[in-house]
C-alpha positions in Angstrom: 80.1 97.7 108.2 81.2 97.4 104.8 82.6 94.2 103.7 85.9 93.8 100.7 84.1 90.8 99.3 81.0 93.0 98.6 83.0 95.9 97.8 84.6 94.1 94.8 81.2 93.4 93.1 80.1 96.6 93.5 80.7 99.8 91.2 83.9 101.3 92.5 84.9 104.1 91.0 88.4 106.3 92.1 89.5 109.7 91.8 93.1 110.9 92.4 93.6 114.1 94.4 96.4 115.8 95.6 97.1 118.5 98.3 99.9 121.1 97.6 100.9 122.7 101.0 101.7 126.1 100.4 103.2 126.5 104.6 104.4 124.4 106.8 102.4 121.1 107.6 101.4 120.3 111.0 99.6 116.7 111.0 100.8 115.5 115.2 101.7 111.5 115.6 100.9 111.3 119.7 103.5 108.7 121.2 105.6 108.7 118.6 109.2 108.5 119.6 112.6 109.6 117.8 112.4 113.0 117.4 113.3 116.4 120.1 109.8 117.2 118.8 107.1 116.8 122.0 104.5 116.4 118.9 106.4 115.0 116.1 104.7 114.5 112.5 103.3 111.7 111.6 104.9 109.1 109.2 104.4 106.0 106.9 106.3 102.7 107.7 108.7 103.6 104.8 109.0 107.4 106.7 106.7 109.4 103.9 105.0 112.4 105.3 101.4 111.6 105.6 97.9 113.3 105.6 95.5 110.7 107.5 92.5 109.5 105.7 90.4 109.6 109.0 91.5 113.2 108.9 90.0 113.7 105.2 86.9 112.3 105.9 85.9 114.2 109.0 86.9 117.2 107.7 85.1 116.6 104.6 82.2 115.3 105.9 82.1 118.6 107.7 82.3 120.8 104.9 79.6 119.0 103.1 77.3 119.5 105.6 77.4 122.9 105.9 77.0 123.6 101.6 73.7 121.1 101.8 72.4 123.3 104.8 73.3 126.2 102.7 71.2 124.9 99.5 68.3 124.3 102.1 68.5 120.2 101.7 67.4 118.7 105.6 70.6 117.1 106.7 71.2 115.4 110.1 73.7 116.2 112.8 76.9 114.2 113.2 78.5 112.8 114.8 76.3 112.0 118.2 74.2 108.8 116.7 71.0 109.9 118.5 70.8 112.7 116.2 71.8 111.5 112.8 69.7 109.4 110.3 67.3 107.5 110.4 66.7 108.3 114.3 67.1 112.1 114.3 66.2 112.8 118.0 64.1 116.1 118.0 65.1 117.3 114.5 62.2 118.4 112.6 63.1 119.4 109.0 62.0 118.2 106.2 63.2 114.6 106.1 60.2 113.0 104.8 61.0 113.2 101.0 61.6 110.6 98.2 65.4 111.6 98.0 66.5 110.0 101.2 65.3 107.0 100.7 67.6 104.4 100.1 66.7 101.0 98.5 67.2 97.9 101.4 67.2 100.1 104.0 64.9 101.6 106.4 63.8 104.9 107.0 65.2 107.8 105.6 68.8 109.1 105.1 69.9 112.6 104.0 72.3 113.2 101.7 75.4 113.7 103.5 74.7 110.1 105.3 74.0 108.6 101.6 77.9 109.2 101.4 79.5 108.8 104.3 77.3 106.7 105.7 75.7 106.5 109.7 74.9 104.0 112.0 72.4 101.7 110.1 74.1 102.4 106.6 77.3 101.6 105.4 79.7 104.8 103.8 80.3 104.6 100.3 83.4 106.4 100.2 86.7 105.5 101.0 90.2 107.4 101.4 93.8 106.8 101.0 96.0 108.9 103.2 97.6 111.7 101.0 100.8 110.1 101.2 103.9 113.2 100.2 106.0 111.9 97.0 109.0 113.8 98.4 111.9 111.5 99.1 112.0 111.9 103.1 115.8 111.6 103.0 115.3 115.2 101.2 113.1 116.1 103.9 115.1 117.9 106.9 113.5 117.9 110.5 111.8 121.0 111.4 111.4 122.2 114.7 108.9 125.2 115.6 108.9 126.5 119.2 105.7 127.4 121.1 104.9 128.2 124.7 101.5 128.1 126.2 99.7 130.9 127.1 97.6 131.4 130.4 94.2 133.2 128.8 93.4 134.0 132.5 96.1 136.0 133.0 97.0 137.0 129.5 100.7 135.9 129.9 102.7 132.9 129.0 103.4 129.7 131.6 106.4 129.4 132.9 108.3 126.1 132.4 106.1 125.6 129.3 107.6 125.5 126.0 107.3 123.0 123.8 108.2 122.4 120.2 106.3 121.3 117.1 108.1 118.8 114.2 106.4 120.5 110.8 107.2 119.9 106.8 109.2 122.8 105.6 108.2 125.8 104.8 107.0 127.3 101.7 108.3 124.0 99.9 105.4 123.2 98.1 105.1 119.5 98.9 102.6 117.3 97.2 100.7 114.6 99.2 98.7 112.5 97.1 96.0 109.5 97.3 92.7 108.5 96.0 89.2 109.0 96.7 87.1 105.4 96.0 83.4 105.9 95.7 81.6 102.9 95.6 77.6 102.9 94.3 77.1 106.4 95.4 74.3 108.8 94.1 75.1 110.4 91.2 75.2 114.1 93.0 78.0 112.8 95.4 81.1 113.7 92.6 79.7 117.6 93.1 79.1 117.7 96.4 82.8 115.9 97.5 84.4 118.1 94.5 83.1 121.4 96.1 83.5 119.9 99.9 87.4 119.8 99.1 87.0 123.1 98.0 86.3 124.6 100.7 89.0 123.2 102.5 92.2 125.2 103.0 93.9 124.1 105.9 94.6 120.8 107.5 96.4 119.8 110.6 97.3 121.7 113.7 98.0 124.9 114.3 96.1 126.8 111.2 95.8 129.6 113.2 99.0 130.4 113.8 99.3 129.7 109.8 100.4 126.2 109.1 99.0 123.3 106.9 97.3 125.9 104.5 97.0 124.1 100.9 95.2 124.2 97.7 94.1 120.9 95.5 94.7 119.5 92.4 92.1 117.3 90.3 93.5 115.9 87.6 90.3 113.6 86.4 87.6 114.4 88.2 84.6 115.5 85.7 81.4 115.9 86.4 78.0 116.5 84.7 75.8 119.3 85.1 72.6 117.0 86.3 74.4 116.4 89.6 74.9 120.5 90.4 71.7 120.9 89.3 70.4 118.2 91.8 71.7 119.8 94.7 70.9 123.4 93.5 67.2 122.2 93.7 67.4 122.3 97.3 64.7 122.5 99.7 61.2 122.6 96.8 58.9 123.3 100.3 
C-alpha cells in the first residue's frame, strides 16, 4: 500500500500522454443504465468519454513484461502472487543479481515489479484515466450491432443480438491524462515509453477492429543510460 502522506515527500515526477483513437472506441461500463446499448461506454461524472487507468496499467504492465523477457532480464509472472517476486514458486531464472535488490525491502524484485509493484512492494507509478477533451454534447451515441456466434456449430444464436455503444468513428478523439512516477529506477522512463509503444489497441472488440490508437508524448525525454541499462540484459 502506498500512502498520499508519503507520496508527497517523495520524488514524483509526471508525464502527460495522450491516446488518439484512429476507430471507434469500445471501453464497456457493466450496469450502467441510460442508454439502448446492452454494454454502453463508460463515462466520467461530468459525461467525458473515458479510458480507465486500471485498464492502462494492466495493459502496460503486460507489454513491459514481454520486452524485458525479450532483452533476457529474469522477470516474474503476474498476476497469481505465488509466482511473482520475491516468492517466485518454481521459477528458476536468474533472479539472484544486484539489480533487483531494492533498499528496505527483502528479497529480490525484478524489474517489472520495481515499477509496478507486487505483493510485498508498493508500485511506483500511478495513472489518470485518459479522460477525451471532446465536449460530450458533440459526441452523438453510437450504436454497433453484434450477434453471437455458436463456434460449435459455426452459425449464429438465435434470439441473440446485442448492441455495442462506441465513440464515433474515424473521429480522431484525443483522451488524455498523466503518468506519475514516484522514486522509480532510472530505466523505468524507457521501459514505460516503449511499453506504450507497443500498444495499439484498447478496449473491447479489437478484433473486429475497434479502439485501435496511436500516442502522443509531448515531454517525455529520456537519456541514453536508461536504454542502455535494459539493452544489457541477461550478462550470464
Amino acid at each position: 500500500m502506498i500512502y498520499l502522506d508519503e507520496l508527497s515527500n517523495s520524488k514524483l515526477t509526471s508525464y502527460k500522454i495522450t491516446a488518439i483513437i484512429d476507430s471507434a472506441l469500445c471501453v464497456g461500463a457493466g450496469g450502467s443504465s441510460g442508454s439502448l446499448a446492452d454494454k454502453p461506454i463508460v463515462r466520467n461524472s461530468e459525461g467525458n468519454l473515458l479510458i480507465p487507468a486500471s485498464q492502462i496499467k494492466g495493459r502496460l504492465r503486460h507489454e513491459c513484461e514481454k520486452i524485458a523477457r525479450g532483452l533476457r532480464w529474469a522477470v516474474c509472472y503476474s498476476p497469481n502472487p505465488q509466482t511473482m517476486c520475491p516468492q517466485r514458486a518454481g521459477l528458476t531464472e536468474n533472479f539472484d543479481r544486484p539489480e533487483y535488490q531494492v533498499p528496505g525491502y527483502e528479497g529480490k524484485h525484478c524489474l517489472i515489479c520495481q515499477i509496478f509493484g507486487n505483493p510485498v512492494l508498493p508500485s511506483r507509478i500511478l495513472f489518470d484515466d485518459l479522460i477525451c477533451t471532446e465536449d460530450p454534447e458533440n459526441l452523438p451515441e453510437v450504436l454497433r450491432p453484434g450477434v453471437t456466434i455458436n463456434r460449435r456449430r459455426r452459425v449464429a444464436e438465435e434470439q441473440k443480438l446485442y448492441l455495442l455503444e462506441t465513440s464515433p468513428a474515424n473521429a480522431q478523439l484525443n483522451f488524455t491524462g498523466h503518468i506519475h512516477l514516484s522514486d522509480t529506477p532510472d530505466y523505468a522512463g524507457a521501459l514505460i515509453l516503449a511499453g506504450l509503444r507497443h500498444i495499439h489497441a484498447l478496449g473491447g472488440s479489437k478484433s473486429a477492429g475497434l479502439g485501435w490508437l496511436h500516442w502522443e508524448f509531448p515531454d517525455i525525454t529520456l537519456s541514453q543510460a536508461a536504454w542502455d541499462f535494459l539493452a544489457k540484459g541477461d550478462e550470464k
